[in-house]
ZAFI-91034 format. One line per 3 residues: number of its first residue (from 0); for each residue x, y, z of C-alpha. Coordinates in steps of 0.001 Angstrom, whole numbers. Layout:
NUM> X,Y,Z ~ ...;
This chain:
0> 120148,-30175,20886 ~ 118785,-28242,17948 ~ 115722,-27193,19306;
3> 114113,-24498,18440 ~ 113382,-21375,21436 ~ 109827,-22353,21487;
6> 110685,-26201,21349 ~ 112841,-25194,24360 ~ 110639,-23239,26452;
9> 108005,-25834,25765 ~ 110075,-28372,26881 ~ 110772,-26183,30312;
12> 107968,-23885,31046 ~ 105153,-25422,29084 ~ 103707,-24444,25831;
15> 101322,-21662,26201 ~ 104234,-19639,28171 ~ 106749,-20496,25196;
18> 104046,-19515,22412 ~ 103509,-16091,24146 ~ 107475,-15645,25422;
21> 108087,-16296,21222 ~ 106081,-13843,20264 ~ 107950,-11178,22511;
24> 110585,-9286,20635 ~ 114278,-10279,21129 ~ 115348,-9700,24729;
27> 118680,-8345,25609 ~ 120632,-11168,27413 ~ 123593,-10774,30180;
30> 126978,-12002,30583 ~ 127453,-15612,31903 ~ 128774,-19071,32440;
33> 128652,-22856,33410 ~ 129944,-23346,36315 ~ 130896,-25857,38843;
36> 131118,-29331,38714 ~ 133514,-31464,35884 ~ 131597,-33818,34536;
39> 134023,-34891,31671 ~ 136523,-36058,35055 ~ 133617,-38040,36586;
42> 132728,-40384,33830 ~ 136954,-41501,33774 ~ 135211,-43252,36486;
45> 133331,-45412,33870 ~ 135861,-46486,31910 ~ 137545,-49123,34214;
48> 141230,-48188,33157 ~ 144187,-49900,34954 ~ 146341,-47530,37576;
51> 150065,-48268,38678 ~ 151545,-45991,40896 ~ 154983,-45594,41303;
54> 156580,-46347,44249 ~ 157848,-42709,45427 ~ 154140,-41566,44948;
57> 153081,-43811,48032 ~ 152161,-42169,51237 ~ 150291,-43809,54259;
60> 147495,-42659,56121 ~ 145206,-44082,59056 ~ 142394,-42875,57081;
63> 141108,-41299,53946 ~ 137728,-39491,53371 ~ 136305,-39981,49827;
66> 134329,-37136,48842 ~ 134719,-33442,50393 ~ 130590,-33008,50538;
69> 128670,-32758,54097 ~ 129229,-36146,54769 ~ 132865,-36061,54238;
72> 133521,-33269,55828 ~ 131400,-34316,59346 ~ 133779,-37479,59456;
75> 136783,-35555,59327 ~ 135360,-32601,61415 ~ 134816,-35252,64307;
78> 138030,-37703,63825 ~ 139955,-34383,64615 ~ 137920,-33420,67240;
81> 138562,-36875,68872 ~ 142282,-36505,68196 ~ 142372,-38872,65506;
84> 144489,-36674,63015 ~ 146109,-39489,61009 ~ 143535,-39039,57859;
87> 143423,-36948,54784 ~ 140159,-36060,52979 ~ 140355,-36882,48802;
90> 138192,-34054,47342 ~ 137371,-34518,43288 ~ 136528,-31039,42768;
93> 138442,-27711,43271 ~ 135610,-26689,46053 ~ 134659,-28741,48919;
96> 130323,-29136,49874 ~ 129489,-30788,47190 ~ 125342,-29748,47058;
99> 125639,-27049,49745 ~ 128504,-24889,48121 ~ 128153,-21458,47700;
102> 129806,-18431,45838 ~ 131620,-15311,46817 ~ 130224,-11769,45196;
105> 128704,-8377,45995 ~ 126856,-7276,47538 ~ 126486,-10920,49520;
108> 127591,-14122,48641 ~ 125229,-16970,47345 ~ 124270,-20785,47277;
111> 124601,-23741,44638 ~ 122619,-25432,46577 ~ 121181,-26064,49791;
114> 119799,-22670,51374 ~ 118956,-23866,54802 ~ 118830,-25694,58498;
117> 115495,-25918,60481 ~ 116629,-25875,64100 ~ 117373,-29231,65512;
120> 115384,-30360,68144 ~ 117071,-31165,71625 ~ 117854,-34430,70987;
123> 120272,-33933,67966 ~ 122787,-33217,71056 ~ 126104,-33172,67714;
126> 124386,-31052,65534 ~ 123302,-28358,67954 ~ 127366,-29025,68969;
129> 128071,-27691,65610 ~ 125722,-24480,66039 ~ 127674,-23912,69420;
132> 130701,-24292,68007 ~ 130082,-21591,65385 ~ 128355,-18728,67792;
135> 125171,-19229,66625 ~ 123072,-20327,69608 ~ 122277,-18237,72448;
138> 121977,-20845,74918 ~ 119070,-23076,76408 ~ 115351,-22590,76999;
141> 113744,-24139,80281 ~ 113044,-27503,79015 ~ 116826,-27515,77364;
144> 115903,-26667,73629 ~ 118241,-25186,71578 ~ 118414,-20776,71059;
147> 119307,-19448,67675 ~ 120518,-16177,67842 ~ 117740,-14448,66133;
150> 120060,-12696,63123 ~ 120252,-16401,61704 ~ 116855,-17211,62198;
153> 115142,-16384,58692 ~ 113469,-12901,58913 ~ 110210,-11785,58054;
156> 108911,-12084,54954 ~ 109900,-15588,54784 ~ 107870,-17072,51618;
159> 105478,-16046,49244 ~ 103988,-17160,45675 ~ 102678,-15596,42740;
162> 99663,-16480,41053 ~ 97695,-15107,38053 ~ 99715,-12281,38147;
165> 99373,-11656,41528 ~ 101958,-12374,45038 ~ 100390,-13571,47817;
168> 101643,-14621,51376 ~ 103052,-18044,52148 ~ 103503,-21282,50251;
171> 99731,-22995,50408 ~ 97704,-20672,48164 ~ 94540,-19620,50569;
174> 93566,-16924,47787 ~ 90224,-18270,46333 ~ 90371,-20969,47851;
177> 86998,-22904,47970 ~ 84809,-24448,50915 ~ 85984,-27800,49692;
180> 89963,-26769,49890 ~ 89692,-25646,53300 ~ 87879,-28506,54190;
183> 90902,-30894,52567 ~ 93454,-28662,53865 ~ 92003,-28761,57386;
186> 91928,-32541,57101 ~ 95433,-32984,55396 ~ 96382,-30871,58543;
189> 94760,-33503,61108 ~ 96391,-36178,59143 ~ 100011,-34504,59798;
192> 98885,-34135,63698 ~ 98431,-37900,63856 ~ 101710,-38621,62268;
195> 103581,-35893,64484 ~ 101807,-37427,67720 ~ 102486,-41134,66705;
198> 104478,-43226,68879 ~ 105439,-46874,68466 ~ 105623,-49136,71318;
201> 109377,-48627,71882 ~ 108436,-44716,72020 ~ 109605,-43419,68620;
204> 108507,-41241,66300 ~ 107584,-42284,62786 ~ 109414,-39587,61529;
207> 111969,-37361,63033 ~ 115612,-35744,61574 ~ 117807,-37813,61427;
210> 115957,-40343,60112 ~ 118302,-43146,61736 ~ 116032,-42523,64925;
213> 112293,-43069,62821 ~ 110312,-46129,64224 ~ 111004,-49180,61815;
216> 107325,-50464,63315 ~ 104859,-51771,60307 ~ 102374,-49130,60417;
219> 104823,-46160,58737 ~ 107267,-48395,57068 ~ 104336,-49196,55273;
222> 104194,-45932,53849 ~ 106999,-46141,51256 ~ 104912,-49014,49453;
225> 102966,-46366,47494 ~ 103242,-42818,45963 ~ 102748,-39642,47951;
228> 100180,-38803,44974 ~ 98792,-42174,45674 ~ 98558,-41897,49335;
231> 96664,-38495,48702 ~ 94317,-40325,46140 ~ 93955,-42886,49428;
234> 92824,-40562,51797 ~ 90353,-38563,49483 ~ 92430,-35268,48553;
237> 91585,-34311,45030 ~ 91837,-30177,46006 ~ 94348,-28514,43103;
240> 96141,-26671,45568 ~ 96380,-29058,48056 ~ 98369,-31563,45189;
243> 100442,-28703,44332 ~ 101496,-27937,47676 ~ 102441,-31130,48259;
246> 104068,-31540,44878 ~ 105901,-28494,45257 ~ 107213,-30202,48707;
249> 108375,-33552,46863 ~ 109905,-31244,44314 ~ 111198,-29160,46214;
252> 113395,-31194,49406 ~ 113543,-34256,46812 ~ 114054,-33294,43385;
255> 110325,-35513,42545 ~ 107120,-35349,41914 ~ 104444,-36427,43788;
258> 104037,-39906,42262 ~ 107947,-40541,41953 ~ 107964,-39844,45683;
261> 107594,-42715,48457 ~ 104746,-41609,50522 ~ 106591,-42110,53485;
264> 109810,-39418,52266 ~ 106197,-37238,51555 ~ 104911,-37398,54938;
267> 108361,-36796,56414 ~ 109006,-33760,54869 ~ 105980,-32596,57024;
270> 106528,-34380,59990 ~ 109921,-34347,60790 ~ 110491,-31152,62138;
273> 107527,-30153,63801 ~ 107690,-30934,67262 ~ 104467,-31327,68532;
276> 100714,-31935,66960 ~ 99507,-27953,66132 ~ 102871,-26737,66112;
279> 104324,-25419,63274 ~ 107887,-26510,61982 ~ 110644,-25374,63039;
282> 112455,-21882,62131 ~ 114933,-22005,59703 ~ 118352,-21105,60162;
285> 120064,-19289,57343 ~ 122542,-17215,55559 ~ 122561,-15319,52679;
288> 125262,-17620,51265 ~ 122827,-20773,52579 ~ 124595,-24043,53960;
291> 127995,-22927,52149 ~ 128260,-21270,55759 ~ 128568,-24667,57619;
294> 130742,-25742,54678 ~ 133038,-23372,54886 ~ 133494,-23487,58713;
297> 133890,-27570,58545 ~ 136646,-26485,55704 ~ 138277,-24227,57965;
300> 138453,-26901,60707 ~ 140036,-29526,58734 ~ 141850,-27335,56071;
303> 145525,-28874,56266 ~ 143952,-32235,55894 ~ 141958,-31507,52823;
306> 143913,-32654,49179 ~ 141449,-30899,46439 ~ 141582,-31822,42820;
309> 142000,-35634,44292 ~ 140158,-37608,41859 ~ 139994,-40987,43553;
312> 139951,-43549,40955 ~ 140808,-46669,42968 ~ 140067,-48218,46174;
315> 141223,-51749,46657 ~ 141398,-53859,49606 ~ 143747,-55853,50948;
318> 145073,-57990,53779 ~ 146745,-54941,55170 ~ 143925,-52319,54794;
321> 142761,-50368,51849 ~ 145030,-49057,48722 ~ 143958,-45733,47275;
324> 144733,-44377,43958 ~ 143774,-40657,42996 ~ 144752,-38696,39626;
327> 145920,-35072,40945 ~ 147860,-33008,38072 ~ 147976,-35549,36030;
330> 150176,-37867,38002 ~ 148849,-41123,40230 ~ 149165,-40780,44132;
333> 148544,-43889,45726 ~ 147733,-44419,50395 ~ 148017,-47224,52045;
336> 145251,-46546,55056 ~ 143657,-48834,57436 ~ 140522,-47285,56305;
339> 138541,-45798,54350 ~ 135174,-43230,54430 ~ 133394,-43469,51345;
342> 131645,-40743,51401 ~ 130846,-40042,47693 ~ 127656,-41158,45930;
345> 127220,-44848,46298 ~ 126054,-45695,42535 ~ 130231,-44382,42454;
348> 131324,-47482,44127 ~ 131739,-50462,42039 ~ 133055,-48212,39330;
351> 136134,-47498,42135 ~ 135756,-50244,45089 ~ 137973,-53132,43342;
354> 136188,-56189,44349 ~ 132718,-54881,44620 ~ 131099,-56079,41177;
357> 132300,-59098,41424 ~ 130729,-59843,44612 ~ 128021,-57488,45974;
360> 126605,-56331,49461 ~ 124478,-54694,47967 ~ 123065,-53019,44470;
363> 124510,-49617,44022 ~ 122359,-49087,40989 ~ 119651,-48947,43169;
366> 120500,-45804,44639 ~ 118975,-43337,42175 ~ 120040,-39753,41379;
369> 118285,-36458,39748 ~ 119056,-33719,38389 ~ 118977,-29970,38919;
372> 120311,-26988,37249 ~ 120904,-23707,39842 ~ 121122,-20309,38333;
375> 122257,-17189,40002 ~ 120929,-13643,38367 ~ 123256,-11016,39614;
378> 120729,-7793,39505 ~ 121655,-3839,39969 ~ 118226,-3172,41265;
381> 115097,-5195,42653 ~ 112292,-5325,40180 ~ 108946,-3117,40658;
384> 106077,-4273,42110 ~ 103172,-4885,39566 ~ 100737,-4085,42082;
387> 100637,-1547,45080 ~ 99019,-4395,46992 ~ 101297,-7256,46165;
390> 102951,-9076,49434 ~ 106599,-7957,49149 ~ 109428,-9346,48065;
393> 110097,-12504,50912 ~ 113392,-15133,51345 ~ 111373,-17733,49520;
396> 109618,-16688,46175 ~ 108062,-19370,44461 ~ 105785,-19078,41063;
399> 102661,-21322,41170 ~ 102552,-22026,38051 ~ 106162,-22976,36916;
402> 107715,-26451,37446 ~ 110473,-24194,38123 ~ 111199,-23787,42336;
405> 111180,-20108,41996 ~ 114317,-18087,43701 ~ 115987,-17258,47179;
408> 116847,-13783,47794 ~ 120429,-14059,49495 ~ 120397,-10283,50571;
411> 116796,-11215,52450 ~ 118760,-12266,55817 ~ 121039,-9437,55861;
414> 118195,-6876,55518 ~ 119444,-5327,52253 ~ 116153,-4293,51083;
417> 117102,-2219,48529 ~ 119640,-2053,45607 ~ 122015,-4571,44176;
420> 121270,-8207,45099 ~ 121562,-11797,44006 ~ 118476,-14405,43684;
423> 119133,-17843,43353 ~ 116483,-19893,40984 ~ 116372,-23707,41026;
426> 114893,-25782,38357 ~ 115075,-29797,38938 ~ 114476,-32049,36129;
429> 111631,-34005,37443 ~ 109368,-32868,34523 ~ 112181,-34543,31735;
432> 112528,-38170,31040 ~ 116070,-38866,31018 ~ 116671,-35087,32439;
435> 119823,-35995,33284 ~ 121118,-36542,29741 ~ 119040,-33932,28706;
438> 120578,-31149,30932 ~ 124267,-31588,29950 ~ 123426,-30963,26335;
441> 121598,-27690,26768 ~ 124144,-24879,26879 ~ 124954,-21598,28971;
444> 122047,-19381,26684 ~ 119710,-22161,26510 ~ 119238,-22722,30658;
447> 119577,-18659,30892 ~ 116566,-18252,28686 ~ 114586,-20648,30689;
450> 115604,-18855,33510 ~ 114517,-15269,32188 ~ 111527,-16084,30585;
453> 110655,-18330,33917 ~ 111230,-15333,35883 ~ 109359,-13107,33574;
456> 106258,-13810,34432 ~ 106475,-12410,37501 ~ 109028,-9769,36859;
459> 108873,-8119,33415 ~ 111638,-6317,33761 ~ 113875,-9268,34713;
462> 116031,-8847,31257 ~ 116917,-5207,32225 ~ 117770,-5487,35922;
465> 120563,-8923,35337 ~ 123668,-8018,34759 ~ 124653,-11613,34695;
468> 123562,-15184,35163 ~ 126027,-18378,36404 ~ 124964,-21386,36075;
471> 125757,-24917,37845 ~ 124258,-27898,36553 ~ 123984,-30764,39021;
474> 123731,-34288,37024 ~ 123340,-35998,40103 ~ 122123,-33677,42793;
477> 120335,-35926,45219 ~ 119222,-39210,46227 ~ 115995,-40116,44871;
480> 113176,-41100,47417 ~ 111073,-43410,45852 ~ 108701,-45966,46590;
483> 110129,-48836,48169 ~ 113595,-47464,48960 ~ 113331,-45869,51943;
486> 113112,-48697,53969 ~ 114579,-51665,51693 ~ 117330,-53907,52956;
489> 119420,-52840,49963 ~ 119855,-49795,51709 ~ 120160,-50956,54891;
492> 123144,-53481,53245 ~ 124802,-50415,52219 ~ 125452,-48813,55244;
495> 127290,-51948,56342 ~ 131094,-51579,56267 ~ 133022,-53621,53253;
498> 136283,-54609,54326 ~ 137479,-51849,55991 ~ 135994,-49270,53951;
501> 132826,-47280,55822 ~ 130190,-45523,54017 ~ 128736,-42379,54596;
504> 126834,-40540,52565 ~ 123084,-39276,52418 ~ 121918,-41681,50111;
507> 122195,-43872,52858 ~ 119069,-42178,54260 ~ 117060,-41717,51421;
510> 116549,-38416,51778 ~ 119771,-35531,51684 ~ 119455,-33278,53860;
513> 122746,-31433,55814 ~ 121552,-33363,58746 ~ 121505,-36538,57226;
516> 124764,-35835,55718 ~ 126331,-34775,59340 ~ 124494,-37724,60725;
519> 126413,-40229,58358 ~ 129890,-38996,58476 ~ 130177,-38323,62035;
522> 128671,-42370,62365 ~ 131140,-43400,59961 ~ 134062,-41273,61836;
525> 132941,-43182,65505 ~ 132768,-46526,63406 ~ 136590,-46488,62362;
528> 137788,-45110,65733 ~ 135939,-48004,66842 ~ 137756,-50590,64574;
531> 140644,-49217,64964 ~ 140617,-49592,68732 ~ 139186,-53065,69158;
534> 141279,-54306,65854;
């Protein structure tokens, strides 16, 4: 782009940390790379080309998956464990999980995305299937809630963030706080308890994971007609630390700000998984290679069904079913199925659902993406501590005063305290105008000095510890929550089937989350058996 270092750390990090990182001398810089997705395959999407397959390069199916992601993989994880094998899952890129893929290195792997699972509660009776399936649980308690063996349940230290030089304990900065933030944050507090204790008349909660189960009543739909930031403004929070917090929340399970975010996605990132009013949420589940753990075993489940590389660039429907065309090694493949799980982002369909522009369900442009760019810093050695009294390294490290998301430290869960280890940084584009456009024209150095002098701050000798830094930039990383969306009929229209093709996908929720992901393909999965047995 032709900007200068301190244009670009301006741009980033904000200008008085770019005029003092500029006047630093040269740092020495690692080995690295892009990684990850191919854009330049995606946008052959866009250009509405023409595909004939030849005849020999027909197969047919009962079923095919679009999109090897959560979603995808959830439908085909429970069509084969209903003995519905007759499908094949079309998977664009060379790795299946889409947003909750991870890497393989030493001395642990890593994520690319998603880090995490709070523990269901009792209710989510297929989900908590999943944990059992994979050894993770430990059985029940009295009133039938859910065990996590404790070596997945994130360990102490869990989060921490640093501030004017300084770590401190947890993610709401209590450290100088003033009579007037603990008065705020008491109330915000009491205003969560309501929400968490809220009933409507039919007995559900306004908010609860997945979200298909939230009360539709007036009273929280209600909520996504305004901002978080102007819900706050409502309700008479103006303490600095209190917006941040909650910023930092929008930013961080959405991808948003505070005023790009709905206030009801705002309230039910702090609602949904607390169980009861004074509880806290609940534990997190995790691995040092994050949700690429339940990616991998979904994978394993379904491997002989998966076709990688399978860019889908045609779905049209017929009288007989659904014709799809994918581009695999540069040939055409074409399957005749009876259906179809679209389980890709929706803004993908008209560009590949033949029939779809020219009469609509619904408006796939309304289903908004952001972008995010993940870096992993492969380091020979933790940093030093700046101060003797500093609250040591956690899992979560977050940097108050970045728009950055700080980093995860994948050797955290396996106790590796000491030594080699990787940390994961995340940076979403919330602060750019057009960020995703901007993003894909930054290069490999350009995101890696971000990254370092981000990191910096905090940890001086950053530069000298990496030995190298990957990089996967995510143009369209997750639906977009706001105002107005959540509960619109557009998205309601969408989760509709369209002649015989079922979608599945988080951005039917509004919000992506693994659960919501699960949640979607395994409804999409019960839907077609469904069909199928009453057609």
């Amino acid at each position: 782009m032709n900007l200068s270092r301190r244009q670009l750390l301006s741009t980033f990090l904000g200008a008085p940390l770019a005029l003092a990182a500029c006047g630093d001398a040269p740092r020495r810089f690692p080995d690295g790379e892009i990684v990850g997705q191919n854009a330049v395959l995606g946008h052959v999407l866009r250009e509405g080309r023409a595909f004939d397959v030849a005849a020999d390069n027909w197969s047919n199916v009962g079923t095919a998956i679009v999109g090897g992601g959560v979603a995808g993989l959830s439908a085909a994880w429970k069509l084969s464990k209903l003995g519905r094998n007759n499908f094949v899952l079309l998977e664009l890129e060379k790795e299946t999980g889409g947003t909750s893929q991870s890497g393989v290195g030493q001395p642990v792997g890593y994520p690319w995305g998603a880090h995490y699972l709070p523990v269901p509660f009792r209710e989510n009776v297929d989900l908590i299937e999943l944990l059992d399936e994979m050894s993770l649980t430990d059985g029940r308690t009295a009133d039938n809630n859910v065990i996590v063996k404790e070596q997945y349940l994130c360990r102490d230290p869990e989060e921490r963030v640093f501030y004017k030089g300084r770590w401190y304990d947890g993610l709401y900065l209590h450290a100088g706080e003033s009579d007037e933030d603990k008065r705020q944050y008491a109330e915000f507090q009491r205003r969560i308890d309501y929400w968490v204790t809220w009933r409507d008349a039919t007995g559900r909660r306004a908010f609860v994971v997945p979200s298909a189960n939230c009360s539709d009543d007036a009273e929280a739909t209600a909520l996504d007609r305004v901002s978080f930031g102007e819900w706050l403004r409502q309700n008479g929070f103006t303490s600095e630390r209190l917006i941040w917090y909650c910023d930092y929340a929008c930013r961080d399970d959405y991808g948003l700000k505070i005023e790009q975010t709905s206030a009801w996605a705002g309230l039910f990132y702090f609602c949904s998984r607390v169980r009861k009013s004074g509880e806290g949420s609940q534990p997190f589940i995790t691995f040092p290679e994050g949700n690429g753990r339940f990616v991998n075993h979904l994978t394993e489940s379904v491997k002989d069904k998966i076709l990688r590389s399978h860019m889908v660039v045609s779905i049209v429907p017929n009288a007989n079913g659904v014709d799809v065309i994918c581009l695999a090694d540069g040939q055409l493949r074409g399957f005749h199925c009876e259906k179809v799980i679209y389980a890709s982002p929706i803004f993908t369909a008209p560009y590949v659902i033949r029939g779809l522009v020219d009469d609509p369900p619904f408006a796939a442009n309304e289903f908004q993406h952001n972008a995010w760019f993940v870096a992993n810093l492969f380091l020979k050695d933790r940093p030093k501590p700046r101060f003797a009294r500093d609250f040591p390294l956690a899992w979560d490290n977050v940097l108050y005063e970045s728009p950055s998301l700080g980093y995860v430290n994948a050797t955290h869960q396996k106790g590796i305290d000491y030594g080699p280890t990787v940390w994961t940084y995340y940076y979403p584009m919330c602060h750019e105008e057009d960020g995703r456009t901007k993003l894909f024209n930054y290069e490999w150095r350009d995101l890696a000095d971000v990254c370092l002098t981000d990191m910096a701050r905090a940890h001086p000798d950053i530069y000298e510890l990496t030995t190298r830094i990957d990089i996967m930039r995510w143009g369209h990383a997750m639906i977009s929550p706001r105002p107005g969306f959540i509960w619109s009929k557009n998205k309601q229209a969408a989760s509709k089937p369209y002649r015989n093709i079922h979608f599945a996908h988080t951005d039917l929720s509004g919000i992506a989350l693994f659960e919501e992901a699960f949640y979607h393909g395994l409804r999409s999965a019960v839907s077609v058996i469904k069909e199928v047995r009453t057609g």
